[in-house]
C-alpha positions in Angstrom: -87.8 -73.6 -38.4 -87.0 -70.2 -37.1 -83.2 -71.0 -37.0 -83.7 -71.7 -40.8 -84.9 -69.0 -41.6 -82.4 -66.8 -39.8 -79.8 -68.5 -41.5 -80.9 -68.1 -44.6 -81.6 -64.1 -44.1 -78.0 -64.3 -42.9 -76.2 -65.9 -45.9 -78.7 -63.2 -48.3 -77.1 -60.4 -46.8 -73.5 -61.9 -48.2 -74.9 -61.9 -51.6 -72.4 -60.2 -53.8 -74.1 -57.3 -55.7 -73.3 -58.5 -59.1 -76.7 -61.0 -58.5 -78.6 -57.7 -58.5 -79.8 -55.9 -62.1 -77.1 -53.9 -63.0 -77.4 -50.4 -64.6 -74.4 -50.3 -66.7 -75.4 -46.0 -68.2 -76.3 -45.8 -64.5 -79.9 -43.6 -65.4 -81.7 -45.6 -62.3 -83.6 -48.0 -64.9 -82.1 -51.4 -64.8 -80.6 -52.5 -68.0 -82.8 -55.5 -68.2 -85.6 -52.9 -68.6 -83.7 -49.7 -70.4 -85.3 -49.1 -73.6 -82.5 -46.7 -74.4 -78.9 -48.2 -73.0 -75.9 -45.7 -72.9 -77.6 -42.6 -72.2 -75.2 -39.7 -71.1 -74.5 -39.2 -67.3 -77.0 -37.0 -65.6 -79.6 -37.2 -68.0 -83.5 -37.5 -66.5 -85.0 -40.1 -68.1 -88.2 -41.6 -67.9 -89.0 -45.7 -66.3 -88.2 -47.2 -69.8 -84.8 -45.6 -69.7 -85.6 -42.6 -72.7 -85.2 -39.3 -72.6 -88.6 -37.4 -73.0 -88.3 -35.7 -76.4 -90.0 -32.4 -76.2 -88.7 -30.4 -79.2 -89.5 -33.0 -81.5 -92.7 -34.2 -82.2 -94.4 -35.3 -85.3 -93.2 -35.9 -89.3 -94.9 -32.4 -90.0 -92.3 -30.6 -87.9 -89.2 -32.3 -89.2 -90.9 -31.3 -92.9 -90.6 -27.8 -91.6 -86.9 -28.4 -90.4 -85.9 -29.6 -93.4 -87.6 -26.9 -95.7 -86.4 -23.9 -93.1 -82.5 -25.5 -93.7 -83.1 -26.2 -97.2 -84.7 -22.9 -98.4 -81.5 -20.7 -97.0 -79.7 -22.0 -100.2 -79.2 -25.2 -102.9 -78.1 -28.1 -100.7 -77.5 -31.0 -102.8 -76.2 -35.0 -101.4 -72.9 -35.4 -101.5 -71.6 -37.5 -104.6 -71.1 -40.1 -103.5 -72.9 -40.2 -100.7 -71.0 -39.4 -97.6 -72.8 -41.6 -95.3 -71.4 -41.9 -91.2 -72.6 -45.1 -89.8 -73.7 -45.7 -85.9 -74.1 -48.6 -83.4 -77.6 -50.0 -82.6 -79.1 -47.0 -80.0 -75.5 -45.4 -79.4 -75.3 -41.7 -80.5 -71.2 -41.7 -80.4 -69.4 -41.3 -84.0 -67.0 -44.6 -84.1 -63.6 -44.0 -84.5 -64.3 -46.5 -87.8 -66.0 -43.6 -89.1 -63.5 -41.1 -88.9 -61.3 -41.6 -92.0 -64.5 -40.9 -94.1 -65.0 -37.8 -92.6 -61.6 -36.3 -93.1 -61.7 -38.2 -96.6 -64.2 -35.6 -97.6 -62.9 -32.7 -95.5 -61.4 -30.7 -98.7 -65.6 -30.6 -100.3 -67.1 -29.9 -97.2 -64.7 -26.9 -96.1 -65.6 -25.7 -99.8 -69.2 -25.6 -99.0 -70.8 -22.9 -98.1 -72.6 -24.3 -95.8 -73.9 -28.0 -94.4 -76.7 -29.9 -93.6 -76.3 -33.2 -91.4 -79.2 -35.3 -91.3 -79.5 -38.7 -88.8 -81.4 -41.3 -89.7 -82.4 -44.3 -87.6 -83.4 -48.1 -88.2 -86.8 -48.6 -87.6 -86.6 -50.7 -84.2 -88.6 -49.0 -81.2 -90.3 -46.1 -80.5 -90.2 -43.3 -83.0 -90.0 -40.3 -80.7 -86.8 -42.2 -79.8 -85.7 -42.5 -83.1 -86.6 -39.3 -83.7 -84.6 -38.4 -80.6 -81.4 -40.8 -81.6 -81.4 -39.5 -85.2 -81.1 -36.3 -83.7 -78.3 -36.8 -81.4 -76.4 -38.5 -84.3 -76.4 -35.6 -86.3 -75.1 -33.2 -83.5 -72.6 -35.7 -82.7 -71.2 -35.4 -85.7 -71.4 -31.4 -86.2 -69.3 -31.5 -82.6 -66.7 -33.6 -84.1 -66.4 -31.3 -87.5 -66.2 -28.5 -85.0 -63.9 -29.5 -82.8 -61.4 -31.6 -84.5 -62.1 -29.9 -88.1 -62.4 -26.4 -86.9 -65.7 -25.8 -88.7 -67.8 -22.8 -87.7 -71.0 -24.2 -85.7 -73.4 -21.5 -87.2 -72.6 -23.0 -90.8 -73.5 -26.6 -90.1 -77.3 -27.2 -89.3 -78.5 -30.4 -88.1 -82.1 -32.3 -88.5 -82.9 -35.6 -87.3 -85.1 -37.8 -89.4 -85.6 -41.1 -87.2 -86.7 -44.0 -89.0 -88.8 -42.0 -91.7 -86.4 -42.5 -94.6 -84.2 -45.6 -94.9 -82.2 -46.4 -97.5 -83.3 -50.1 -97.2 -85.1 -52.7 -95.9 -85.1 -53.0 -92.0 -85.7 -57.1 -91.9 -81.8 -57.8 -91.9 -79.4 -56.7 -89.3 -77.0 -55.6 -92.3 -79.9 -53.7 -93.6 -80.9 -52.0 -90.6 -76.9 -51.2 -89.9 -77.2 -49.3 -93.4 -80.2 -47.3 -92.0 -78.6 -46.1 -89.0 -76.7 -42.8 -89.9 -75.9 -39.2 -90.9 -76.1 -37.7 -94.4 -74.2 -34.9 -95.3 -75.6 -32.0 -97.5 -73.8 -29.6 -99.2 -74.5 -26.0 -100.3 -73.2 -25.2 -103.2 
């Protein structure tokens, strides 16, 4: 009996590591229990995987965002709608994406200014929508800056999370719809 078992601690030690839960965005929470996959290297997270949100906290606050941003001028939706669109919890602006961004590049460089605002679906926690929606937004103001050379102080961001969809979020279709960035103008 003791030979068996000594074998069998033998052969588990030559267990190849890919057995073991893998943590592909490498935050220390296994992927099988990351609420939030992909999150950027070096990033403390909390044990289901999420950063912990601190600057955004209720619906009241991002109703004073949005009034701060909108009462510095008339920002109106762009028409039509310039709408980016974003993988299930991923924060990254698709290269898909890009073409309608430079599509619209001679009315936003008119404007005198822009609002981005990142919207969500409505699956999991909204302080991580909130969160997501957030980091949309900003990705898309760092690719206007850097690759469009727009000046950072005339683009302001909000994140809305999951508070205003467009749609329905029963179908996947209808929750890819909800999961973007808005552009507003001011004119």
């Amino acid at each position: 009996m003791m030979i068996r078992v000594l074998v069998l601690l033998i052969f588990l030690c030559f267990i190849p590591a890919s057995f073991a839960w893998v943590d592909t965005d490498k935050d220390g929470v296994p992927d099988k229990k990351d609420a939030c996959p992909g999150t950027p290297l070096g990033v403390v997270v909390l044990a289901n995987g999420c950063q912990e949100v601190t600057e955004l906290t209720s619906a009241s606050n991002l109703n004073q965002q949005t009034a701060s941003a909108q009462s510095q001028g008339v920002y109106l939706s762009q028409e039509p709608p310039l709408l980016i669109y974003f993988d299930f919890a991923r924060a990254e602006v698709l290269a898909t994406q890009l073409p309608t961004i430079k599509k619209a590049l001679p009315v936003l460089q008119e404007s005198k200014g822009l609002i981005l605002v990142g919207h969500t679906d409505n699956v999991g926690p909204e302080q991580t929508n909130l969160s997501l929606s957030l980091r949309r937004a900003l990705a898309v103001k760092k690719v206007l800056i850097e690759q469009y050379n727009f000046e950072a102080s005339a683009i302001t961001v909000l994140g809305k999370g999951s508070l205003e969809p467009v749609t329905n979020n029963t179908t996947t279709e209808q929750r890819q719809l909800n999961r973007r960035v808005e552009f507003k103008v001011k004119k």
